[in-house]
N, C-alpha and C positions, 0 to 999 in steps of 0.2 A: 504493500500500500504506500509505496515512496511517490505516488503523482496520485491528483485529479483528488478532489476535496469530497468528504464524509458529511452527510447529514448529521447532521444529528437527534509627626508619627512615628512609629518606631516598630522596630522587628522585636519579634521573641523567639525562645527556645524552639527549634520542634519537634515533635514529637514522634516514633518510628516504631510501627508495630510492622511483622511476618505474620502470613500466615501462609499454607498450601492445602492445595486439595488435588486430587486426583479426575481426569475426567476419562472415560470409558466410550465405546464404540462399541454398542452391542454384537456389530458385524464383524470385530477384528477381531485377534488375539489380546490378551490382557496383557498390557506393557507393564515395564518397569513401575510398581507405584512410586518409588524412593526415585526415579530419574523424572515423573512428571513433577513429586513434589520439589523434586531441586529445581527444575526450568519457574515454575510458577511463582518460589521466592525470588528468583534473580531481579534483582532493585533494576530500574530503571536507570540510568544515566540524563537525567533533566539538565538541559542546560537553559539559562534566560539571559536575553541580551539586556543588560540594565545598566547601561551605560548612561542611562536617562536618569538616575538615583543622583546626579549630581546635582540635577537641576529642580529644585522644587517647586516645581511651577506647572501646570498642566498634565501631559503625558509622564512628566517625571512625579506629579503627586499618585497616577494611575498607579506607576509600575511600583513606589513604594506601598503603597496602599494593599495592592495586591501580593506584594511579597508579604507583607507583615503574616495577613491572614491565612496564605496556604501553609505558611511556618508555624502555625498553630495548628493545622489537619495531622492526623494520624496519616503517615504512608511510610510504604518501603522503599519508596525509591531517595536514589541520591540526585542533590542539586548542586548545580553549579551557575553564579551567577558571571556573567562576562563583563566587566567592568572596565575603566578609562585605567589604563596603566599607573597615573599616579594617586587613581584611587585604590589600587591595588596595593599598593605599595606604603599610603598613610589610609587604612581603610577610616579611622577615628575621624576622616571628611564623609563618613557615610551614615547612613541610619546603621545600628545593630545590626549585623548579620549574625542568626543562628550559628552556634558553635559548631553545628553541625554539614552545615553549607560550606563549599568552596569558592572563591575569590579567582577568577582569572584576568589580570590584565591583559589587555587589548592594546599593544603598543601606538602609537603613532598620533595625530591628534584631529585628523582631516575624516568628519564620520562617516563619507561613504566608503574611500580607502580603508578602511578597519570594516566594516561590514561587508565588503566586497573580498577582500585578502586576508588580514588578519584572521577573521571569526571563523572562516572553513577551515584553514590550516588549524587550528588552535580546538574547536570540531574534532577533528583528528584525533590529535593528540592528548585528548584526554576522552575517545571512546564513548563522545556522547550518542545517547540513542535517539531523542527528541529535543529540537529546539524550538525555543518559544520564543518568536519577534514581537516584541508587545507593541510595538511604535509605528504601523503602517508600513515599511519597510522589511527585507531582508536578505541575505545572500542568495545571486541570483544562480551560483555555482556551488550545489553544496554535496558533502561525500553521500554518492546514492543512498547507504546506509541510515543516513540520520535523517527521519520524520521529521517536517515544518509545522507547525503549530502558528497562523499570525493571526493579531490584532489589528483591521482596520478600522478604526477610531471615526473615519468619513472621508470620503472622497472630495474634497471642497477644491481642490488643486486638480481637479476633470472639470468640475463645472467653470461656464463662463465668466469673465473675472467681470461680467457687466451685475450679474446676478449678486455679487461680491461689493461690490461696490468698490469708485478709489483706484487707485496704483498701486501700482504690487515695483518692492522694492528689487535692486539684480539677485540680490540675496534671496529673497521670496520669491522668484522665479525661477531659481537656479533647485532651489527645493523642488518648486513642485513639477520640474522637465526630470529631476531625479526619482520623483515617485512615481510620477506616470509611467518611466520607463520600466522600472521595478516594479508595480502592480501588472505590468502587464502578462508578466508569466505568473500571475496569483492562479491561475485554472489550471498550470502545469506540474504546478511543483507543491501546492500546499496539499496537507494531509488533513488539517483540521482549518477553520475557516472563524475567528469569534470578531463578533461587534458587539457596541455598545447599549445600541437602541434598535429597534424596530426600521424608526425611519433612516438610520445607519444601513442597516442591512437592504431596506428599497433600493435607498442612492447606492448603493454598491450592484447589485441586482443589474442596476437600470445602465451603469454607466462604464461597468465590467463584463456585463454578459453572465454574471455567475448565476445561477438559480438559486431563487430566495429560498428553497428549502435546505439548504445543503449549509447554511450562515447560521449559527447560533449566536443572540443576543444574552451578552454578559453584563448584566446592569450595574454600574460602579454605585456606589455613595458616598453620603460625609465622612469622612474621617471621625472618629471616635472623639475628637479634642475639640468638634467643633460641635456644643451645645451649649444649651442655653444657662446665663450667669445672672445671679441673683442681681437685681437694677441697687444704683448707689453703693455697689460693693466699691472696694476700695482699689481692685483692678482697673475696672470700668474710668472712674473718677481719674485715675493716673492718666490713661490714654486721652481721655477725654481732656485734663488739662492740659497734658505737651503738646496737642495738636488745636487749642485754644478750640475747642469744640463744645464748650461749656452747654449750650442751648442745643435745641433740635438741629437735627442734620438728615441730609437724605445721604446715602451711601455707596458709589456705582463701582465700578469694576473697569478702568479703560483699560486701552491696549494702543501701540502703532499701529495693530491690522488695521485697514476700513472695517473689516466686516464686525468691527468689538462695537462701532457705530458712537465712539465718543463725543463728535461734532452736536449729535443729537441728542446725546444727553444735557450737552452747555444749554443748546440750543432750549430745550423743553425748559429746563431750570430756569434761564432767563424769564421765560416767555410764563412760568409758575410766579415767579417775583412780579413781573410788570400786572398779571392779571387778578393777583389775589392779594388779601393782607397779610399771609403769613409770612413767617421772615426766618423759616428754616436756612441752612449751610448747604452747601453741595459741596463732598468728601469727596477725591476721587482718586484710587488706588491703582497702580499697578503700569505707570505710566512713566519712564524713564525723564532725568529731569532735560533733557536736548528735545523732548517732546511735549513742552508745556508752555515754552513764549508764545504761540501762536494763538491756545486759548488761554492764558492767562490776558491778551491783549485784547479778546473781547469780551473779557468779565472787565477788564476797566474801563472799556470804552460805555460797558453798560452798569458805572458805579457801581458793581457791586465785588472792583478786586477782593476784599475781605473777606466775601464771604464764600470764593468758591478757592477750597482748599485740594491745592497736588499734593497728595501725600509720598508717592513715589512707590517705591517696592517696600513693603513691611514685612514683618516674621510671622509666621502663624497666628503666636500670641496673641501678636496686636490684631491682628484682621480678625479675628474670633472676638475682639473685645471691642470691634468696631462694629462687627456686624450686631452685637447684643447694645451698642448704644443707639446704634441707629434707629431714628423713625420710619426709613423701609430701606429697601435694599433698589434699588432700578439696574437694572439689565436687557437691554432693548437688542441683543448682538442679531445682526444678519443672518446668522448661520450659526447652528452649533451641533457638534455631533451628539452631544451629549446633552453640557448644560451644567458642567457641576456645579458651579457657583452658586445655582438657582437651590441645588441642597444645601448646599453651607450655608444658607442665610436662613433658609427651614429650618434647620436644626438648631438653630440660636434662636428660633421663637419670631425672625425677624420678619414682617409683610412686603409679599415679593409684588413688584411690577416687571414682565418680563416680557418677551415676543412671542410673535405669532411662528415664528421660521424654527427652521430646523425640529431638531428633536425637541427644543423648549416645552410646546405643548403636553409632550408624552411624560416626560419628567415632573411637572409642573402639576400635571393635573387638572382641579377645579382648585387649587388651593392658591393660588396668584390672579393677579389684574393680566391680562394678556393684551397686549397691544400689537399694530403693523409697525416696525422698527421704521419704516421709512416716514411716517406719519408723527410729525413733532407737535402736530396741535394734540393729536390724542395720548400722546405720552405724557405733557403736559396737564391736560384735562383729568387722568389719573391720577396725576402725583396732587392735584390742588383736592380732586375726590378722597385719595386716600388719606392726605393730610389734615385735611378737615375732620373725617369722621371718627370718632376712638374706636365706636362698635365695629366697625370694619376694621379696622386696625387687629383687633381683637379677635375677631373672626379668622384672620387672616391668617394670624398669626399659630392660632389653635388650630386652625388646617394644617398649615407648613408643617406642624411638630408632627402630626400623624401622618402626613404624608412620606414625609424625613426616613420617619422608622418604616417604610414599607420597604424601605431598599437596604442592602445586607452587603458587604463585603465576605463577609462567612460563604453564601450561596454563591458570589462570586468567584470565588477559590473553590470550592468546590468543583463548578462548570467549569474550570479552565482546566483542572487536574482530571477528570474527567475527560478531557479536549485531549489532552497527553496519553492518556489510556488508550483511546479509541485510535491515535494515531500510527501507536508505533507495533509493526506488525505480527511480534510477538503477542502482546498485550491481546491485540484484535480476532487471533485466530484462536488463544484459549479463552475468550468470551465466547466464540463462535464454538467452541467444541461444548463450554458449559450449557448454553443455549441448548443447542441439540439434544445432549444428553436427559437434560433434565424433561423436555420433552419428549424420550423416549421410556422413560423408567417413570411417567405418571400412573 
């Protein structure tokens, strides 16, 4: 089964139980039972590309997220994580890795040459059986022996960049001519197929050719660190003074992409100030400081420099302690595969405004304000609705928490190690013998 794809924070200790069983062939001779029980314990060799553990931002919050929790599952198999060389080397720049997990650097620092070169030689030489590309990407050359496992997170780098909104930088383009190329043997070479979301798996479906049954949806969530803090604690109160946030604030999430759609969020706040009495903050996170002259220049031009605060890049901490001061959260993105942000703010109890695009919906539920991101009257029209009223506030808020809990990192690890199972041909053929058997000895 080495082509053509199968239907279907912090780390801790993990955990490794054996076990064997023998399966039988009413029609054959009775084999060795001590040689089927020795093939059926043979661990697995896992390897994961998580070279993304450095970065904890996005796809690098997934793959630690995801590590944490499988390293908490009972299994037999060994892992191996592949990592940036001088993470290998000072791993104490990493989350926890299980004492039981290997470390392999990935020499060089250019990440398609390491995913292209580095990772199949290195495959090799430590005898991996299954590897797992968590990042949309991965080796397009890999030892026929070892099973692919990948993660397409969303196809956004196929669609039109009109549908995107904006320019796309050399650097953002130079990515997504690298993933296209690379997705495009996804029907040759992978053995297991996972997304995120439903609508993940369509646009995939729709713009690879893959058949939507064959794609299992892996639903991410919050992080365990991001829930809701008691108001006026003395956390809260710290953040809220060093960032002179003393009064109400609304709370957004930019980016350089277009599609994070920050323009429209100034834009909607403005347009909340000029048309109502409230006199909420607009906070605005995750936006490097060479990308904030241009709208810092039309929050003065529209008196209110003061009160629309760049925060830049913050630690978990503090974004957990933002999102619990905030009076809502706005996330208006173009496009999302997922959406996580839209849980982290549920799980802090926080009331979401969010979009009508991408996976938002599916994520989101009945439990957020849903708007069209390109529509700034009505994003604004929201924020002056939900800022007014406490009972929606309330409401909102008491949704997001039980929406929050319907999503599991647990069932996510689960579904992935499962994805491994099903991949590697060993694994697959004594499922298939247990199947039969047990259907035959009913």
């Amino acid at each position: 089964m080495g082509s053509g794809i199968l239907s279907s924070g912090r780390l801790v200790g993990a955990v490794r139980i054996s076990g064997h069983a023998a399966y039988l062939s009413p029609s054959a001779p009775e084999p060795c039972r001590d040689c089927f029980a020795r093939r059926d314990r043979r661990r697995m060799r896992i390897g994961i590309d998580a070279r993304l553990l450095t970065y904890r931002r996005g796809m690098g919050n997934y793959v630690c997220s995801l590590m944490g929790s499988i390293s908490q599952l009972p299994s037999r198999h060994e892992f191996f994580l592949f990592v940036n060389a001088a993470d290998a080397r000072n791993p104490q720049t990493l989350p926890a890795i299980p004492a039981t997990w290997k470390l392999v650097g990935l020499p060089g620092g250019n990440y398609a040459v390491q995913e292209q070169i580095a990772l199949p030689a290195l495959l090799l030489r430590n005898r991996i059986d299954v590897l797992h590309c968590p990042a949309n990407t991965f080796p397009l050359f890999l030892p026929a022996k070892v099973a692919l496992v990948v993660t397409i997170h969303d196809v956004m780098y196929l669609m039109p960049q009109r549908y995107l909104g904006g320019r796309s930088s050399v650097y953002q383009r130079f990515g997504r001519a690298y993933r296209r190329l690379v997705v495009s043997r996804l029907r040759h070479r992978a053995a297991s197929l996972l997304t995120v979301s439903n609508r993940s798996a369509e646009d995939i479906a729709a713009y690879l050719g893959v058949p939507r049954a064959t794609i299992t949806v892996t639903y991410e969530a919050a992080p365990p660190q991001f829930r809701r803090i008691e108001a006026g604690s003395e956390a809260l109160n710290a953040v809220r003074a060093r960032r002179n946030l003393e009064r109400s604030f609304i709370l957004a999430l930019g980016g350089i992409d277009p599609r994070k759609n920050t323009d429209a969020v100034l834009m909607a706040y403005l347009a909340f100030r000029r048309r109502s009495n409230l006199r909420h903050k607009l906070a605005i996170v995750g936006l490097p400081d060479g990308a904030t002259a241009r709208l810092a220049r039309i929050a003065e031009r529209a008196g209110l420099a003061q009160d629309v605060k760049f925060l830049g890049f913050v630690s978990e901490d503090e974004l957990v302690s933002l999102y619990n001061s905030a009076s809502m959260f706005v996330y208006p993105s173009r496009y999302e595969g997922f959406g996580l942000p839209v849980l982290e703010a549920m799980s802090c109890g926080t009331p979401v405004i969010a979009s009508t695009a991408g996976a938002v919906p599916e994520v989101a539920g009945d439990a957020a304000i849903l708007v069209d991101p390109d529509n700034a009257r009505a994003l604004s029209d929201a924020m002056i609705a939900l800022a007014s009223d406490t009972s929606m506030q309330r409401a909102l808020s008491a949704k997001g928490l039980r929406r929050a809990g319907e999503f599991s990192w647990a069932q996510c690890a689960r579904q992935t190690v499962e994805a491994y199972e099903r991949a590697h041909p060993h694994e697959y053929s004594i499922r298939n013998r247990s199947t039969a058997v047990s259907a035959d000895t009913r």
